[in-house]
Residue, then its C-alpha position, 0 to 999 in steps of 0.5 A: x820798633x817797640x810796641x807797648x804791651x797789655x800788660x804794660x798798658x795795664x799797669x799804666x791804666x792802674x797808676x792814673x785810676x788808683x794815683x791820678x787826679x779825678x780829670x787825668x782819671x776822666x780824661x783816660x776813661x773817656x780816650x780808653x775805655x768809652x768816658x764821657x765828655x760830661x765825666x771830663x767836663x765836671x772834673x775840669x771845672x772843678x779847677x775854674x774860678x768864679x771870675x772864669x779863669x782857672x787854677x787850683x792846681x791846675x798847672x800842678x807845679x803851682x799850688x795858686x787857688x787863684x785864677x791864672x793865664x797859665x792855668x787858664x791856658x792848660x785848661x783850654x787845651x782840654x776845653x778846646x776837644x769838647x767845644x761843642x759841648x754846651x757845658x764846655x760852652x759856658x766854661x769857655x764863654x767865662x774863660x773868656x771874659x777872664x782873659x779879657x779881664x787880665x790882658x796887659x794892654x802896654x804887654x799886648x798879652x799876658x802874665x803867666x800868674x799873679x804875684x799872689x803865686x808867691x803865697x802858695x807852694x810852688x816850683x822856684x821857676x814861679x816866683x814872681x821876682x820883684x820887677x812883677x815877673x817870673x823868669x817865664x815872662x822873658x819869652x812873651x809868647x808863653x803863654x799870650x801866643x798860645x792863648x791868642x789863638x784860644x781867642x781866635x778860635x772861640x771869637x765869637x765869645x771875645x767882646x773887647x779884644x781886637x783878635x785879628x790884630x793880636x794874630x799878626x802880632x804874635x806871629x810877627x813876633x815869632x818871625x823877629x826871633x833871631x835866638x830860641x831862649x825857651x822850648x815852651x815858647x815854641x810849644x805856645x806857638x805850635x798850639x796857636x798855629x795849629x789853631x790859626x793854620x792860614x798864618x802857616x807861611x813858608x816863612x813861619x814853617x822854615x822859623x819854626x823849624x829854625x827854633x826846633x832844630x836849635x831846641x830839640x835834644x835828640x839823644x837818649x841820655x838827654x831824655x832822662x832830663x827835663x829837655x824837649x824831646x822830639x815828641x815834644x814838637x811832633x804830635x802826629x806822624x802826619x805832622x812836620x817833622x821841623x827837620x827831625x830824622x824819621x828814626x829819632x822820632x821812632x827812637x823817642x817812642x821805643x825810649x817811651x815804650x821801654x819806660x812804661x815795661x820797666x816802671x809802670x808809668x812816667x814820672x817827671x823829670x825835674x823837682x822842687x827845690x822848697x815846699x818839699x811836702x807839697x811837691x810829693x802830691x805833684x809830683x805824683x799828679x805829674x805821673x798821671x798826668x805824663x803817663x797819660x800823655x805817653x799813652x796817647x802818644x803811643x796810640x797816635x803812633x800806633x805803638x799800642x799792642x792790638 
């Protein structure tokens, strides 16, 4: 077992304090070193839209100023810690009128983005292809599962949409699966469980240990790809493990340890294929925002050196 050391922890706080977005900057200030939530808060809504949803880069593997359900649903992951905060409140309340506005009654969901995405740099895997839909869109769950479960949780702010109702259709919809086509699916879905446990039947747990088990890479030269890695699933010690061995998760976070010595910080492991200019600033957004991500996890594990 591999603890990160100080230096390396250093070393990755300089990357995202002198590389990073103004929100992975605030985001580590605030988990690291005392932030405040207003200093995430302000730098979040930079990225919110008059009509509340969010974009501008948000999701930084697409360059939309637009409002997105996508980008909507990533800045709900970070909306979601504060949502006592008044300001988060209205950033929320807004949000939700924007979900509303852009549900697809004959879907039951969403679109992951607009087909104005095409009009700005992106990643190949973003292109809206003629039928309307980008290849994401073949697996409904990312991002309307994730997002169903925003609704539930900030109900009271919903006017329109029958929550409950929409709740056992995305969780139906899970059961249904006979084949697992996408990890991030399963992630939407592990994000609106965690958000709606008492729909956390013995049926969804042995499902979606079925989708893990099917999805989950589990050696070290695949890690050095774009796969779903055991931490992908498996946020807390505390949590279901979906089968994974005990020691693969340990594996996972020495493999993550050993990457922050030898480099610093994290980088993605994928790449555009066009709009290479634009791709050199994301890709150094997805550095901050991985080795924060990294960060956070091995503190979970209590992989950090006191």
């Amino acid at each position: 077992m591999k603890n990160l050391s100080n230096e390396a922890f250093q070393q990755a706080r300089s990357y995202i304090m002198s590389n990073g977005r103004p929100l992975e900057q605030a985001l580590f200030t605030y988990e690291f070193a005392d932030g405040s939530a207003e200093e995430v808060l302000q730098a979040l809504k930079q990225f919110q839209n008059e009509d509340g949803g969010f974009g501008n880069g948000l999701e930084a593997d697409f360059r939309l100023p637009h409002s997105s359900p996508t980008a909507t649903s990533v800045a709900f992951q970070h909306l979601i810690r504060f949502a006592d905060h008044p300001m988060a409140m209205e950033m929320i309340e807004k949000a939700i009128r924007y979900l509303e506005y852009a549900f697809i009654e004959q879907r039951q969901g969403w679109l992951a983005v607009p087909e104005q995405v095409n009009d700005y740099p992106h990643a190949f895997w973003w292109t809206v292809r003629e039928n309307g839909m980008t290849w994401i869109d073949a697996n409904w769950g990312n991002p309307s599962a994730e997002l169903i479960g925003y609704l539930h949780i900030f109900e009271e702010y919903v006017q329109v949409l029958p929550v409950p109702k929409l709740v056992d259709q995305a969780v139906q919809h899970l059961l249904e699966m006979e084949n697992f086509e996408s990890e991030h699916e399963i992630y939407c879905y592990l994000r609106l469980l965690a958000m709606v446990p008492s729909q956390r039947t013995e049926k969804v747990e042995n499902q979606l240990t079925s989708a893990v088990q099917s999805l989950v890479k589990l050696d070290r030269e695949n890690w050095q790809k774009y796969t779903p890695f055991p931490l992908k699933f498996i946020a807390t010690p505390e949590a279901n493990h979906f089968g994974i061995p005990s020691f693969k998760v340990e594996d996972n976070l020495d493999f993550f340890v050993e990457k922050l010595e030898e480099n610093g910080h994290s980088a993605p492991t994928w790449e555009w294929t066009e709009y290479i200019d634009t791709w050199e600033v994301a890709k150094k957004e997805w550095s901050g925002i991985l080795t924060l991500g990294a960060l956070i996890s091995l503190r979970t594990f209590d992989r950090l050196q006191a």
